[in-house]
ZAZA-302801 format. One record per residue (C-alpha): residue number from 0; z negated, y, x negated. Coordinates in nm, 4 decimals, always signed. Last residue first. Layout:
SITE,seq,pz,py,px
SITE,NUM,Z,Y,X
...
***
This chain:
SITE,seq,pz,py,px
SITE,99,-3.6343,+1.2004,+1.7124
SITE,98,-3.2600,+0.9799,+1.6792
SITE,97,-3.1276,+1.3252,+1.7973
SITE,96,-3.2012,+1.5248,+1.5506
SITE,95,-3.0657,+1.2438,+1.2853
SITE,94,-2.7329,+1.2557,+1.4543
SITE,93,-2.7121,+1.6298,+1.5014
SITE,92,-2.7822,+1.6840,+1.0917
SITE,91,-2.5091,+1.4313,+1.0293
SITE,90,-2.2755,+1.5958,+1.2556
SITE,89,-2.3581,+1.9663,+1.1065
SITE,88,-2.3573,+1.7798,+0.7678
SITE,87,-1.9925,+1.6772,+0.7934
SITE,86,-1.8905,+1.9888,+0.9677
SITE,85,-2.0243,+2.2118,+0.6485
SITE,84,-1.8108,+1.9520,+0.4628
SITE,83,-1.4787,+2.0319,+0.5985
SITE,82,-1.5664,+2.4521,+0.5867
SITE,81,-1.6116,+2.4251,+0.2506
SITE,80,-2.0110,+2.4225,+0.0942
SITE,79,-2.2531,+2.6768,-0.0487
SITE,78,-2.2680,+2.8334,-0.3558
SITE,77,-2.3148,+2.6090,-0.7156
SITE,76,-2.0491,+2.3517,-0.6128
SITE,75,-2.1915,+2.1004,-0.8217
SITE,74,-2.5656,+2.1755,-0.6331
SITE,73,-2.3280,+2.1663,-0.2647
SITE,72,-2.1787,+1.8640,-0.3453
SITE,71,-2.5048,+1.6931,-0.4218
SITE,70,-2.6843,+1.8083,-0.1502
SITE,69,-2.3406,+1.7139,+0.0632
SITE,68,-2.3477,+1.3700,-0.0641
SITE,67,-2.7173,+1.3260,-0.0177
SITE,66,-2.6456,+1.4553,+0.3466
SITE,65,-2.3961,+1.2231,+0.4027
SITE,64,-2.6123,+0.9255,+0.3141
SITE,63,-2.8882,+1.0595,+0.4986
SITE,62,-2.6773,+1.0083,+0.8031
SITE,61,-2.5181,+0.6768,+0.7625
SITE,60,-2.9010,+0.5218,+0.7417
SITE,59,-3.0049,+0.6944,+1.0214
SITE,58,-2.6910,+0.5356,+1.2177
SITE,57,-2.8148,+0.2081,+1.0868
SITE,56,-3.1471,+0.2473,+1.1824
SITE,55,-3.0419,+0.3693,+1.5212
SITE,54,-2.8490,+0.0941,+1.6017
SITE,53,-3.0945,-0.1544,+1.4750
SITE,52,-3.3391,-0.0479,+1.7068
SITE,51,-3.0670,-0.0258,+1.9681
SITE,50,-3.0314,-0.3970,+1.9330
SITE,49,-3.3835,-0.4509,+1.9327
SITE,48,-3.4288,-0.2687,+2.2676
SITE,47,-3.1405,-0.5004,+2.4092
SITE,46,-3.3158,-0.8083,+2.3290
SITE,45,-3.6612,-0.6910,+2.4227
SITE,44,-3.4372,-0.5910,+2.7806
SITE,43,-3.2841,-0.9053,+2.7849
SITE,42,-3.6430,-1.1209,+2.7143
SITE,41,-3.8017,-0.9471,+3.0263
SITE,40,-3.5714,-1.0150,+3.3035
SITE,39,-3.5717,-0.8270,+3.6153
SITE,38,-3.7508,-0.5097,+3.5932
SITE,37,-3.7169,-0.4541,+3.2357
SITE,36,-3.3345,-0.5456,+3.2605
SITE,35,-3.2861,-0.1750,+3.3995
SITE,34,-3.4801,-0.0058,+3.1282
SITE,33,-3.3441,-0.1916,+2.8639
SITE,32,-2.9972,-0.1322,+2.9668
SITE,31,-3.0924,+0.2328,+2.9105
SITE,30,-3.2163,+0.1677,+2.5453
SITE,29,-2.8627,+0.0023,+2.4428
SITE,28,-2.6697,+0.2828,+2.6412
SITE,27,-2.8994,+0.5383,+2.3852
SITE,26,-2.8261,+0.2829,+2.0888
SITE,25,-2.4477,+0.2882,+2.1496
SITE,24,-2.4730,+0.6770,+2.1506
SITE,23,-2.6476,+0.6266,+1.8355
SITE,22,-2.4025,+0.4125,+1.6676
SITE,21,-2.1271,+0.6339,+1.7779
SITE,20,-2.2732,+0.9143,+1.5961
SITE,19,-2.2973,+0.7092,+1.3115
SITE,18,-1.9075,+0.6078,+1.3234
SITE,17,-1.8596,+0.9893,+1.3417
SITE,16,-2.0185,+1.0450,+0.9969
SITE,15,-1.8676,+0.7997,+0.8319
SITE,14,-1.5234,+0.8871,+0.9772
SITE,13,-1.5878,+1.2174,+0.7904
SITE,12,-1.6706,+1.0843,+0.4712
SITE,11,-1.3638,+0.8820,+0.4900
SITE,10,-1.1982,+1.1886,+0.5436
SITE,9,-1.3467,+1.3660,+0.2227
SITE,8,-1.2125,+1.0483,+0.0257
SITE,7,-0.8122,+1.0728,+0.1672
SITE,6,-0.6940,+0.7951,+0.3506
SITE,5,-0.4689,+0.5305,+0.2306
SITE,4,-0.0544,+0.5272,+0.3478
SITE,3,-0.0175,+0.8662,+0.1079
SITE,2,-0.1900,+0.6209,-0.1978
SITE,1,+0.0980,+0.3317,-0.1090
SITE,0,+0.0000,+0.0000,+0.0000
***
């Protein structure tokens, strides 16, 4: 495969970041299934609440990686961060906000 057929590093970074926001939205679907197997069956909704545990750590996970990156970025960099990356850790940011 060619290098124009192969995506470029800083979008990779980006897809990263969107796959972990998809990981929590997963998680919050996971958690509401919980709720409505609660009343009904006991071991789906433990099943489903471990499932969006694991969500959640994962999509923590993704996040801090993106911020190291950007930390790291930004220190090289010497004054702030491009427009691209500033978007990166706006998502990342959101994602671990909302995991609270």
């Amino acid at each position: 495969m060619s290098r124009k057929g192969l995506p470029r590093r800083d979008h990779l970074s980006f897809l990263r970041g969107q796959i972990g926001a998809n990981m929590l939205r997963i998680a919050r679907v996971a958690m509401l299934n919980s709720i409505q197997h609660r009343k009904t069956n006991i071991s789906d909704a433990i099943a489903e609440l471990d499932k969006a545990k694991g969500l959640l750590n994962n999509a923590i996970r993704i996040a801090w990686q993106v911020v190291d990156k950007l930390k790291t970025q930004s220190k090289k960099q010497g004054y702030g961060v491009s427009g691209e990356t500033g978007h990166e850790g706006h998502v990342a940011l959101n994602i671990l906000v909302s995991s609270l």
